[in-house]
C-alpha positions as CSV (number, residue, x, y, z in Angstrom):
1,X,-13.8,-18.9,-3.2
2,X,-12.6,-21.3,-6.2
3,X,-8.8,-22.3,-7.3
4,X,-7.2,-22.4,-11.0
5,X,-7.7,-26.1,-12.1
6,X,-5.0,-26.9,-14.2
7,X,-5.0,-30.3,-15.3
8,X,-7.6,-33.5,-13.8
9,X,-8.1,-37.3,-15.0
10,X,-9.4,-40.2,-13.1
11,X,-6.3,-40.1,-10.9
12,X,-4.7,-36.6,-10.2
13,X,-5.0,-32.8,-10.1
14,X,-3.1,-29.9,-10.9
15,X,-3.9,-26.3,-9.7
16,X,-2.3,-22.7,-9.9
17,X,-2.2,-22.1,-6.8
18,X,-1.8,-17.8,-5.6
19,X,0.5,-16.5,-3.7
20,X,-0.3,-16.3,-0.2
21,X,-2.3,-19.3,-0.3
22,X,-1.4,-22.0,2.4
23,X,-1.1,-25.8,0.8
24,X,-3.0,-27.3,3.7
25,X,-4.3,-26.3,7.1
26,X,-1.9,-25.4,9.4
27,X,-1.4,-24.8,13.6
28,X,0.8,-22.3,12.2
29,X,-1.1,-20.1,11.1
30,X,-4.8,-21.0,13.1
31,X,-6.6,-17.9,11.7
32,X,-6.6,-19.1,8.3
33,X,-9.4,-20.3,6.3
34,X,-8.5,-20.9,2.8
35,X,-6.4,-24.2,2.2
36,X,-5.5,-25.0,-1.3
37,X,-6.0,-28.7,-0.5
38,X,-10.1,-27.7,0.4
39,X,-10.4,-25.6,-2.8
40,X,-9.2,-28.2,-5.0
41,X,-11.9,-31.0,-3.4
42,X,-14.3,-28.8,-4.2
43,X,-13.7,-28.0,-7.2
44,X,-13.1,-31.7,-8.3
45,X,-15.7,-33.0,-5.9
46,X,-13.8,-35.7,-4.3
47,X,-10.5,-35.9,-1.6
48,X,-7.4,-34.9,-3.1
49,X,-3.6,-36.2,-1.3
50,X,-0.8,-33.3,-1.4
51,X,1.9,-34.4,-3.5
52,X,4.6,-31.6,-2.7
53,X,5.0,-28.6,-1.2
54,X,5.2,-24.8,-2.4
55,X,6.0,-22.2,0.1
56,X,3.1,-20.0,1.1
57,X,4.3,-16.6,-1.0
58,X,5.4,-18.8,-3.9
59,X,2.4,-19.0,-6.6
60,X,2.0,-21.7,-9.3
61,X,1.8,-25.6,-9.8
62,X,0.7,-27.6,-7.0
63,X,-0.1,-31.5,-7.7
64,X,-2.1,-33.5,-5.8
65,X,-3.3,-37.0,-6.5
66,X,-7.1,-38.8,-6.1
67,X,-6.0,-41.5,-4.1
68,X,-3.4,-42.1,-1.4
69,X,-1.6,-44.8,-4.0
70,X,-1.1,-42.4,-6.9
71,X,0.2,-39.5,-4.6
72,X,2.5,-41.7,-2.7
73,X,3.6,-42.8,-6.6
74,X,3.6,-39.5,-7.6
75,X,5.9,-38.5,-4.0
76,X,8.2,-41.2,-5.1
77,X,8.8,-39.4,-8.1
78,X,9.7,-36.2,-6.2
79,X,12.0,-37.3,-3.8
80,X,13.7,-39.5,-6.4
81,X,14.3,-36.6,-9.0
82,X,12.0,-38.0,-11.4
83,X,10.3,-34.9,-12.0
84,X,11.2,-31.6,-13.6
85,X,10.4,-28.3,-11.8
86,X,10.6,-25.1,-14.2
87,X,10.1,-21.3,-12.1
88,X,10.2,-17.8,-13.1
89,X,11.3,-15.6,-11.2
90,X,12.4,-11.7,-10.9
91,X,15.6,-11.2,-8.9
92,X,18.0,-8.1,-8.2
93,X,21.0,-7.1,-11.1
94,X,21.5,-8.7,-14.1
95,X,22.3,-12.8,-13.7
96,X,24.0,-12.9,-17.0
97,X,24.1,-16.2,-18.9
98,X,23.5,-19.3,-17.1
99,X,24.8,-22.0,-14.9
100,X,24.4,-24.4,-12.2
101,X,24.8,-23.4,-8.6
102,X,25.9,-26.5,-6.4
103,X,25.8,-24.8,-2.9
104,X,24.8,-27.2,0.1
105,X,22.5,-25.7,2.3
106,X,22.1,-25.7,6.0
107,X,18.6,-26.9,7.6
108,X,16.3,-23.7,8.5
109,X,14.3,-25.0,11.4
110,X,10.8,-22.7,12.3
111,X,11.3,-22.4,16.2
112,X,7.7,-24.3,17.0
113,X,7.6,-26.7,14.1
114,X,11.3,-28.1,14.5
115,X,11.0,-27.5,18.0
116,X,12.8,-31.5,18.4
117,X,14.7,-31.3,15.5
118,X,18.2,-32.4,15.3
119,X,19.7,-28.5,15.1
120,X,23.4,-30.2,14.4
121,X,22.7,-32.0,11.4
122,X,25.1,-31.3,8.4
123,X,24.1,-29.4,5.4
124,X,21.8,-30.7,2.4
125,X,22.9,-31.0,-1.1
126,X,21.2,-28.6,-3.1
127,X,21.6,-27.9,-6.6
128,X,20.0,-25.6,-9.0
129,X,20.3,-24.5,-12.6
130,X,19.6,-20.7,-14.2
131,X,19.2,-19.0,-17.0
132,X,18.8,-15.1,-17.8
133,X,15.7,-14.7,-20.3
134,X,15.4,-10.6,-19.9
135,X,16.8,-8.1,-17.8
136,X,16.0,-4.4,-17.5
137,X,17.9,-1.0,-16.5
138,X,15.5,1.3,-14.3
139,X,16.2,5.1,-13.6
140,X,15.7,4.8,-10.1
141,X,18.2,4.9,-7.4
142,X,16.9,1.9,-4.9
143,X,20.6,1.9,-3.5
144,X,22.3,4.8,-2.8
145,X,25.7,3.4,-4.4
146,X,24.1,3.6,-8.1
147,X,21.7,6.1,-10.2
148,X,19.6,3.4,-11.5
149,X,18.7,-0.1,-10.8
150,X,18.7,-3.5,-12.5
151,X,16.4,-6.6,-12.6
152,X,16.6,-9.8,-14.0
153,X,14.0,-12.3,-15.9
154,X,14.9,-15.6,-14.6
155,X,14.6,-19.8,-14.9
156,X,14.9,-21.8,-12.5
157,X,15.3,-25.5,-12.5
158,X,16.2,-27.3,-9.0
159,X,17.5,-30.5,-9.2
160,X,16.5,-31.0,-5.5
161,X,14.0,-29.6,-3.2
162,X,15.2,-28.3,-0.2
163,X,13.1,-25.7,1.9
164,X,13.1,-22.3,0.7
165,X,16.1,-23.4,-1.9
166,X,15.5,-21.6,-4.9
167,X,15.4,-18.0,-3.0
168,X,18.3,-19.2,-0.7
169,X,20.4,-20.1,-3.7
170,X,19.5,-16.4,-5.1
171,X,20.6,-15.1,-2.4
172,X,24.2,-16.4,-2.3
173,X,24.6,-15.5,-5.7
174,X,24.1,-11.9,-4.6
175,X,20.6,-11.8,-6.7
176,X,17.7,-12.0,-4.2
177,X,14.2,-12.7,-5.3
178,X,12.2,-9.3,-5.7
179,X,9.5,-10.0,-2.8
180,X,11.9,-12.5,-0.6
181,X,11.0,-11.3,3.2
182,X,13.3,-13.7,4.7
183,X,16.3,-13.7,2.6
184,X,15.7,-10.9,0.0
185,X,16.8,-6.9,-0.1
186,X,14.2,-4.6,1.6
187,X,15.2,-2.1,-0.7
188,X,14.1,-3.5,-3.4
189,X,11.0,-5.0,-2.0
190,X,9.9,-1.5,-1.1
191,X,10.7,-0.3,-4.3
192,X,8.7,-2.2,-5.6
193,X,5.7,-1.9,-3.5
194,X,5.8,1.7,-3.4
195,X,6.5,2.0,-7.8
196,X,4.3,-1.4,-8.6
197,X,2.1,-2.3,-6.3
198,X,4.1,-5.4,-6.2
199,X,3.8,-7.0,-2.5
200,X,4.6,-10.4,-3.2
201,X,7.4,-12.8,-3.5
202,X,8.2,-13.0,-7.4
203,X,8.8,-16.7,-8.0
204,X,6.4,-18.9,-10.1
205,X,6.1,-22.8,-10.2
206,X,5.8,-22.3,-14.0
207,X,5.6,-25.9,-15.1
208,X,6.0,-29.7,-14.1
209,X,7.1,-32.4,-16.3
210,X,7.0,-36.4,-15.5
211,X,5.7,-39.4,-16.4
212,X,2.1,-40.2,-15.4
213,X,2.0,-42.8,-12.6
214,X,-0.8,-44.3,-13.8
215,X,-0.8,-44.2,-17.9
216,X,3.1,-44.3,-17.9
217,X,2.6,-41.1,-20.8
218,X,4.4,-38.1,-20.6
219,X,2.8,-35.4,-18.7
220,X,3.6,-31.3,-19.0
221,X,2.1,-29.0,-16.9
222,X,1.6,-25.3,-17.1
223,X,0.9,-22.6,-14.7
224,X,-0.5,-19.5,-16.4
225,X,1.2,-16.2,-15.0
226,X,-1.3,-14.0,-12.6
227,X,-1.7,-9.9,-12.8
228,X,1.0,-9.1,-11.0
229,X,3.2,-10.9,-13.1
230,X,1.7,-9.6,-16.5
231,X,2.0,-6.4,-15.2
232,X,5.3,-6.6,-14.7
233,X,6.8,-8.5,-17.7
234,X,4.6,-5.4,-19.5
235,X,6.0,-2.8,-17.8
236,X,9.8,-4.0,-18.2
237,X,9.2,-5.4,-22.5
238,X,9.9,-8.6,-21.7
239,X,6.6,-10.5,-24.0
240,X,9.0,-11.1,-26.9
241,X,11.3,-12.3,-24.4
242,X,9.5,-14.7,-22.9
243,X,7.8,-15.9,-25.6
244,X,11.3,-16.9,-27.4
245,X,12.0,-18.7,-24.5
246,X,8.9,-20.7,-24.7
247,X,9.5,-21.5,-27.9
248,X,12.6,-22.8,-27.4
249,X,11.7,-25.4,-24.6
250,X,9.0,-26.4,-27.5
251,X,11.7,-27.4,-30.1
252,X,14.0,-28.5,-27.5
253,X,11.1,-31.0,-26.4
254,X,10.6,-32.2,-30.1
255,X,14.1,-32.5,-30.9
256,X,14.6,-35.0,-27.7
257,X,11.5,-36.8,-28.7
């Protein structure tokens, strides 16, 4: 059993973590035994801090620092908006363009975990930009209401980091996450398990940007896509696609530099 090291200095880690893959051991769910946090101590050979948070089904770009200092730092940097978080991720119909969805959102307690939380407490700013990179038209009726069925290609940025935001967010703009069990289209999940083999949530923490805590340098990270999502971005002719849209974050990176 191994993870996807990513990125590792003298002071943090970064790994791509897979879908399905708890962040640390949970009472939640006792009959685990693979924890993202144990993986990446052994692979680096010494005790790593979580930094953040990715939801279980969400694969990609977990950070976790060598020391309780430099993960508190790096923590710091989360909660104060100090770091950009770029995902991909495949949603229902076309999301045309793109925009910026400010939509507060309500706290979803877990009926054990929150079990004392304050159920009354008002909503959570939560904003998040998009942006369409491909799209595709499928001849297959997943609803009866049309012949065929459209997906989108999609970038997300959140400018906060509430729980389960980015597929809540999705979902009020009427474009689910392909995959989303809690707030998604079954539909369209089965579809897509029955067509592509595809039993996953479809969002990927793509990449991280910030300033080392330690060097004070800039610091990109990158999450290399999995199978699933190859396939996929394959099967649909999105490369070129994606690839442009790469490019562009390149230039736009040198052009601010």
């Amino acid at each position: 059993m191994s993870i996807e090291l990513v990125y590792e200095d003298d002071w943090l880690v970064a790994v791509n973590k897979e879908p399905g893959l708890l962040v640390h051991r949970s009472w939640l769910d006792r009959h685990e035994t693979r924890f993202a946090m144990q993986l990446t101590r052994d692979a680096v050979g010494c005790h790593v801090f979580p930094v953040h948070r990715l939801d279980r089904p969400t694969s990609g770009l977990l950070l976790f620092g060598k020391s309780a200092e430099v993960a508190r730092s790096l923590t710091d940097a989360f909660g104060e908006r100090r770091v950009n978080k770029t995902y991909l991720a495949l949603v229902r119909g076309y999301l045309e363009g793109e925009g910026r969805l400010d939509y507060a959102l309500t706290r979803e307690l877990d009926d054990i975990a929150d079990k004392f939380a304050d159920a009354d407490k008002p909503p959570q700013d939560a904003i998040t930009r998009w942006q369409e990179l491909a799209r595709v038209e499928l001849p297959f009726a997943v609803s009866k209401k049309h012949a065929t069925s459209r997906y989108s290609l999609v970038r997300l940025s959140p400018e906060t980091g509430r729980k389960h935001q980015l597929r809540r967010h999705m979902a009020h703009l009427r474009h689910p996450i392909v995959g989303d069990t809690s707030h998604g289209d079954g539909r369209h999940n089965r579809f897509f398990r029955e067509q592509y083999q595809c039993d996953r949530l479809m969002l990927h923490a793509a990449r991280l940007q910030l300033t080392h805590p330690v060097t004070g340098m800039p610091l990109r990270l990158d999450a290399p896509l999995d199978t699933t999502w190859r396939s996929l971005i394959c099967e649909f002719g999105w490369e070129r696609a994606l690839a442009a849209s790469r490019e562009s974050e390149v230039e736009s990176a040198l052009s601010a530099g």
